[in-house]
Each structure stands twice: as C-alpha cells, then as structure tokens.
N, C-alpha and C positions, 0 to 999 in steps of 0.2 A: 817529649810526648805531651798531649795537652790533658787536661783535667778528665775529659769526658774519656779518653782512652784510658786514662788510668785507674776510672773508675768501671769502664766495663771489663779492663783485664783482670781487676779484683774481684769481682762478682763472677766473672768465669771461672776463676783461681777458686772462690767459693764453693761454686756450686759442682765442681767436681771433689773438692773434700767432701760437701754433705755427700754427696753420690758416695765414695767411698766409706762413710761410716754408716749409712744405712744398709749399704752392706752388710757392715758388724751390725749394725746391732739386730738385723733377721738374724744373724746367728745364735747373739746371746739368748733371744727371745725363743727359743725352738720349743723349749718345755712350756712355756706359758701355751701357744702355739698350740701343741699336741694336747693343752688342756682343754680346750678352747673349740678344738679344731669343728668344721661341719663337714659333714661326711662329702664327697667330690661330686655326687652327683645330683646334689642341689641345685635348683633353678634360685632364681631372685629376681623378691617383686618387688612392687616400691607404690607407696601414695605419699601426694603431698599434699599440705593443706600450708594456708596463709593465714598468719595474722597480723595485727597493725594495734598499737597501742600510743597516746599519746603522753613527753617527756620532755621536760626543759631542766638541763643541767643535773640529772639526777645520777641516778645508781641502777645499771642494769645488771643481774645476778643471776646466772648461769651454774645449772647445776644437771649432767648427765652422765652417763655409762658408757653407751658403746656409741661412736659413731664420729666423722671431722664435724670441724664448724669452722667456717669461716665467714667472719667480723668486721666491717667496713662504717667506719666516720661520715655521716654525710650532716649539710647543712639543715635540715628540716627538725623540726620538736615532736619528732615521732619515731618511735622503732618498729620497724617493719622486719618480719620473721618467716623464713619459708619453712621449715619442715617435715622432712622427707625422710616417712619409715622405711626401713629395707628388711625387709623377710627373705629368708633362703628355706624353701621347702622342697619336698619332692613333686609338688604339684599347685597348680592355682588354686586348688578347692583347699588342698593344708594349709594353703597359706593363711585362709581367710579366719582362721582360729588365731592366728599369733598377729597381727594384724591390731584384735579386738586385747591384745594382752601390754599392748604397747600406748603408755597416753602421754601426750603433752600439756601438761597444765601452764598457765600463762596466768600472773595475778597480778596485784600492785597496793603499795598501803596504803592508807587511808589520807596521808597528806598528798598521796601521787608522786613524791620523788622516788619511791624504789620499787622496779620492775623486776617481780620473781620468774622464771623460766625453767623449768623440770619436767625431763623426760623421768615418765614412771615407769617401772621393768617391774615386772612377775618379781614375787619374793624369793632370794635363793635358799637353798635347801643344805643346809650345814652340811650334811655328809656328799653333795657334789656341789658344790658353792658354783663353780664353771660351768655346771653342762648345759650346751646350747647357748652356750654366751652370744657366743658371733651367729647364729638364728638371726638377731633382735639387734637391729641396730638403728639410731636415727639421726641423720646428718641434719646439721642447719644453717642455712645463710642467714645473715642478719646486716640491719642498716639499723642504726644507733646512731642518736648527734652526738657531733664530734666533739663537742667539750663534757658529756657523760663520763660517768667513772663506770668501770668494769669489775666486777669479781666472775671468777671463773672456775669452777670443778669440774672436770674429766677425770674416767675412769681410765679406758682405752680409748684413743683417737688423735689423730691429729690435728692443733690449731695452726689460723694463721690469722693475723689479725692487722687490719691497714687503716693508718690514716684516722686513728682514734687518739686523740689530743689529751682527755683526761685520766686520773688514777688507773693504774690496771692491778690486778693481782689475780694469777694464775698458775692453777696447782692442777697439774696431770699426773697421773701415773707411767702408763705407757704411753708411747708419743713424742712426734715432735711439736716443736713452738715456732712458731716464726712470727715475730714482730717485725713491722715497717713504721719506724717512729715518724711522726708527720713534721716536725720538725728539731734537728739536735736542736739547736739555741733554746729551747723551750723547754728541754729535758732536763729537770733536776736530779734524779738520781733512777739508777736502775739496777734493778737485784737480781741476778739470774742464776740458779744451779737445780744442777741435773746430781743426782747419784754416781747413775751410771750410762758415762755417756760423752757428750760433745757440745759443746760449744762454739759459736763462731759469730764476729762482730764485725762490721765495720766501720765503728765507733772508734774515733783518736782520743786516746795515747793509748786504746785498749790493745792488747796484742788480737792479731786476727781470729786464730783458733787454738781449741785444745782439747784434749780425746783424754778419756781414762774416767777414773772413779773420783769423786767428791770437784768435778770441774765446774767454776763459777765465773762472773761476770760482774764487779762491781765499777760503777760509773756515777762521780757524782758533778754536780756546774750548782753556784749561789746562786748562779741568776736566773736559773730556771724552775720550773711551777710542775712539769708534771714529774709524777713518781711509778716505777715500773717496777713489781717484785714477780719472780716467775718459780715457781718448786716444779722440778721435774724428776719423776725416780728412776725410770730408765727410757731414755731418748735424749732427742738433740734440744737445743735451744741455737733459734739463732737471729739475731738483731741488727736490723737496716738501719741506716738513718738519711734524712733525707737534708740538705746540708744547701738549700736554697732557702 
C-alpha cells in the first residue's frame, strides 16, 4: 500500500474513534448540560464584527468562556480576528439586551509583541454561577503569523488550531483540541492531557489513541524549536502532524 493510502486509512481509522468517544463524552457531560441548558424554544442570533492588529513574531493571548475558535498560521505580520456573538433568545427584540452584555476587548503592550484578546461575559452570580451560560456565546476565527506563540484559555468550546509554527499552550476546560502541527521535523516537544477523556495522535513512535481518565501525550525531537503543551479536563485532545 503506498504512503498516502496509508495515511488516509489512519485518519479514517481516526476519525471514527473521535466520532465514538464524542459520543462518550455527551454522555459524561449530561449534568454539566442540564446545568447549562437553554430552554428548546430559543431562536439564535448572531453579529459579527472584524478586527485586524499588527504582529511580528510575538505572543498572541487568548482568553474566553463560551464559544469554538478556530486558529490558522498565515504568512503576513498581522492578526486578523472575526468574532461572532451568538445569542439564543425567545425573540429578536430579547436578543438585543444580551447582545450589549457580551464585549470583546482587543489590546496590545506597549513594546507591541503581546496581543491581548478577551471576551467579557456579565459577572456570575455565586448562588447560580451557570444560569444562561449557553445564552452567551462567542466563536472566533483568527489568522495569526505563523511563527507567533499562542496562549490559550477556554472555558466551554471547542479549539482547533492549523498551521501555527510557534510555542502554543492551551488550557480548556470542556472541549475538544485538535492541533495540525505545521511541520513534525520542527516539533520539539509536545504535552498533551485531558482528565477526562481521549487522546489521539498521529505522531511516531506515539501510540495512536487512548480513552479513560488522566490520558496524555508526551513527544519529544533535539532537533526541533517548537513546543506544544495542551491541559484538557474533560474532552478529547487530538494531534496531526504534517510529515512533508
């Protein structure tokens, strides 16, 4: 079988394990879920707005709540950001109160290498820290140069992040990860564990996958420059590598 066969019957072999343990994990997650929940007959609206900041080899820092993001390397000395609220109301007019309760602030320090990025959420309320969580969500695409470093905080959501060259480090709570390393030969070490959850690689001599509680991913090469560390507490983690 040649190379490329063998590389698409693993990535199918893959991607029907994740298919099987997102399964599980809607199940573990049923209480969180019911804490969470919005009532069924919510509509959902959405605005988006655009920003654009400029970045050469710095640190872009991610910091949100509820909502995916998805992450993409490109060659230019700027990060470009979409940001898309999503409200679930019973009406266009309710919406427009939660709407004005959701902000993205966008900053940078004073030498210009670190790009701050925070959704802000209404303060919670200690005696129902949950309620209306998933109301209030905001997803983001982003294009970042590809030799920047990444930090990353999530609450609830899923990341996936492609084709970003330098440092990463990212800490979700709920959710899955999916890294597409831009090149193994270049990867120096990578750290990955979930709590509770799943794992899967396509990274040699890693084994491919593994499901259960305290499952990690450790990978290291001398000869390579970039470093990948991932905390996950309940969801999957799972890591490409691109091997051209």
């Amino acid at each position: 079988m040649s190379s490329s066969g063998s590389a698409n019957l693993l990535r199918t072999d893959c991607s029907n394990r994740r298919n099987a343990f997102v399964l599980g994990f809607a199940t573990s997650c049923i209480l969180f879920c019911l804490a969470t929940a919005t009532p069924a007959f919510a509509d959902e609206f959405s605005r988006v707005s655009n920003y654009s900041v400029h970045l050469v080899r710095g640190t872009l820092v991610v910091d949100t709540r509820v909502g995916d993001l998805f992450i993409e390397g490109w060659d230019k000395d700027r990060v470009e950001i979409e940001a898309e609220k999503v409200v679930r109301a019973g009406s266009e007019k309710k919406s427009q109160s939660y709407f004005d309760r959701i902000r993205v602030r966008l900053t940078q320090d004073e030498e210009g290498k670190t790009i701050f990025l925070k959704a802000l959420y209404p303060p919670r309320r200690p005696w129902r820290p949950f309620r209306g969580e998933t109301k209030l969500s905001v997803n983001f695409r982003i294009k970042m140069p590809i030799e920047s470093n990444l930090v990353l905080k999530c609450v609830n959501g899923d990341v996936r992040i492609r084709g970003v060259a330098g440092n990463e480090e990212l800490n979700v709570n709920y959710g899955n990860v999916e890294i597409t390393v831009p090149s193994v030969w270049s990867l120096r070490s990578l750290r990955a564990h979930t709590w509770l959850g799943y794992v899967q690689s396509d990274l040699k001599p890693l084994p491919e996958s593994d499901a259960g509680l305290g499952r990690r991913v450790l990978f290291w090469s001398p000869q390579g420059r970039q470093e990948i560390q991932v905390r996950v507490r309940m969801g999957g983690v799972f890591v490409y590598g691109n091997y051209n």
